[in-house]
Phi, psi and omega in degrees: 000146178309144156234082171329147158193139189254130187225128162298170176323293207265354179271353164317081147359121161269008175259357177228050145261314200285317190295330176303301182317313194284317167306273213297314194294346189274299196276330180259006182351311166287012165274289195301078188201142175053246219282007167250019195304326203245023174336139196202026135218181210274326182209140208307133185345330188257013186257006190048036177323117170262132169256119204288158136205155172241126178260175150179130212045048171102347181245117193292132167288274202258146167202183174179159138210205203230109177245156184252158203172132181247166183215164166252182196183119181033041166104355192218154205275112172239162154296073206269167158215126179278119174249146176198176183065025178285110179213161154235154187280130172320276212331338208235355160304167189061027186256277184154056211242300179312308182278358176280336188259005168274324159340297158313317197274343154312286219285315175306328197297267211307002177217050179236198187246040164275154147295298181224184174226120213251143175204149177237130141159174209318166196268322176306334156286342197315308201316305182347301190262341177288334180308310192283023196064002165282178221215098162311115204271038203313102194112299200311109170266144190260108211257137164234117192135213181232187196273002152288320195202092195227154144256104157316142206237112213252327135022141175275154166257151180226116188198179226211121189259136225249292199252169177302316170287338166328290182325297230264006175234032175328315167273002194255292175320295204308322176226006162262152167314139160271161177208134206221141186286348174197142153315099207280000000 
């Protein structure tokens, strides 16, 4: 039988932590270099990661997970939380395995204590992810560094305005640079 399940940072099995690592080291490669080369969680202990995942008997199908991080943005401090590591293991695609563990982690966004919420990937996902509501950021550039010394993020951003003030600075994501210390 299927199991949902929502996990804090420290609460992750290390046996369905190790199958997630290993689905990134196969599909991310370029994440594993220099001091993350032996990397041995999906995002650093301190980032306070919640993890979504569906299993069954001990073998992960599905995952995602979420880290919270602030950021500024156009003059003002937001509460961003980043979904990432969103996969299901080939054997187990086409099941709705993907859009089910993205769903949690939507419902987790929307009643947490972000301003938005954040995603990076490929324009071939946009539907994908418009299913759960999030709102393709179509122009909007993404910097990773500071506005001294950044690399543009050529990935679509995608995201999800979670509280009022998120909402209400909605056009401000849309047309200043965002600048992120990394592509989550």
């Amino acid at each position: 039988m299927q199991e949902r399940r929502v996990y804090r940072q420290n609460e992750l099995p290390e046996s369905l932590m190790w199958q997630a690592v290993s689905f990134m080291r196969v599909q991310w490669p370029s994440i594993f270099k220099g001091s993350l080369r032996l990397l041995k969680h999906t995002y650093p202990p301190d980032m306070g990661t919640v993890h979504f995942t569906i299993s069954e008997e001990g073998v992960l199908l599905s995952y995602a997970s979420v880290l919270r991080i602030d950021l500024p943005h156009a003059g003002e401090r937001h509460v961003v939380y980043g979904l990432g590591n969103v996969f299901t293991f080939p054997p187990y695609q086409g099941e709705g395995l993907g859009r089910q563990v993205v769903e949690m982690a939507t419902g987790f966004l929307r009643s947490s204590e972000a301003d938005v919420a954040a995603l990076f990937c490929s324009s071939r996902l946009e539907r994908f992810y418009a299913a759960s509501g999030w709102e393709a950021q179509h122009g909007a550039i993404t910097r990773v560094g500071t506005p001294e010394r950044f690399t543009v993020h050529d990935e679509l951003r995608m995201m999800l305005f979670v509280s009022d003030k998120g909402r209400d600075a909605r056009a401000a994501f849309a047309g200043e640079p965002l600048y992120v210390p990394w592509p989550w």
